[in-house]
C-alpha positions in Angstrom: 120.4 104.2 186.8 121.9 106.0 184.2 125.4 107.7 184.1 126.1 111.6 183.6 129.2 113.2 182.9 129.8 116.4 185.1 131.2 119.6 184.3 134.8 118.4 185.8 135.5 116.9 182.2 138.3 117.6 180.8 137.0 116.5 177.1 140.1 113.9 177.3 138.6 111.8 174.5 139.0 108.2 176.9 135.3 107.6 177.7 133.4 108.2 174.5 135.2 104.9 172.5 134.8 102.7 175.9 131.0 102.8 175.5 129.7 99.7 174.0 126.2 101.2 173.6 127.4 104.5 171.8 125.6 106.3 174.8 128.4 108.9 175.0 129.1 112.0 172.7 130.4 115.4 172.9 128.0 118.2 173.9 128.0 121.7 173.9 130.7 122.3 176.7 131.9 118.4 177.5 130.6 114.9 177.3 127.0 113.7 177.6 125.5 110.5 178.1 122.2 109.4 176.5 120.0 108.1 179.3 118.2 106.3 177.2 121.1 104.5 175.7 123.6 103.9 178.7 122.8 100.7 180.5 126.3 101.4 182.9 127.6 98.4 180.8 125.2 96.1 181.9 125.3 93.0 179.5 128.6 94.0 178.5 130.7 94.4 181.3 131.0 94.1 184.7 131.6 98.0 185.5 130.8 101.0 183.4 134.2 101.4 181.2 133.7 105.4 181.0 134.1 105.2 184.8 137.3 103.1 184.7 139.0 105.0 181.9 137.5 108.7 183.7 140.8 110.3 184.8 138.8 112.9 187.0 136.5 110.7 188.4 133.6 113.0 186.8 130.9 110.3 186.0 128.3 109.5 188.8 125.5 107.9 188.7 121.9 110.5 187.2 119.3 110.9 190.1 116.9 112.1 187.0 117.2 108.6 185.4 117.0 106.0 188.4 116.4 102.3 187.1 117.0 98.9 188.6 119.9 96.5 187.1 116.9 94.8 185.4 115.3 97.6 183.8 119.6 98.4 182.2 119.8 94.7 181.5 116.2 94.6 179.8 117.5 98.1 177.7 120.3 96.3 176.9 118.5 93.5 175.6 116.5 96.0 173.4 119.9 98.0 172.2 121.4 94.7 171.4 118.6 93.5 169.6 117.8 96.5 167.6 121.6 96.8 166.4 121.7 93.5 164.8 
């Protein structure tokens, strides 16, 4: 399942860097994810970094983008691939 970022951000700059699949940038009023770019560090990490770094605890997990840890670990398979 992919990550969002709620309206409880406080645009504090930590998450966006921490993403190793450039899935996070600034919107129109706060952070966004890119569904079809987070993976929720799958294949990097063993937890998503924008949720450890989050100091408001505003990043749950997006009911409109369910997938299974093999469906993130097959789209980080393809991210990976297509950035090299």
């Amino acid at each position: 399942m992919a990550l969002l970022i709620t309206d409880a951000c406080i645009n504090c700059d930590l998450c966006e860097p921490e993403c190793p699949n450039a899935a996070i940038a600034m919107g129109d009023e706060h952070y966004d994810i890119d569904p079809a770019r987070c993976t929720e560090c799958v294949g990097h990490f063993e937890a998503p970094q924008c949720r450890t770094v989050c100091p408001v605890d505003c990043i749950p997990n997006d009911p409109a983008h369910v997938e299974t840890r093999e469906q993130l670990q097959l789209k980080y398979f393809s991210l990976t691939k297509a950035s090299r």
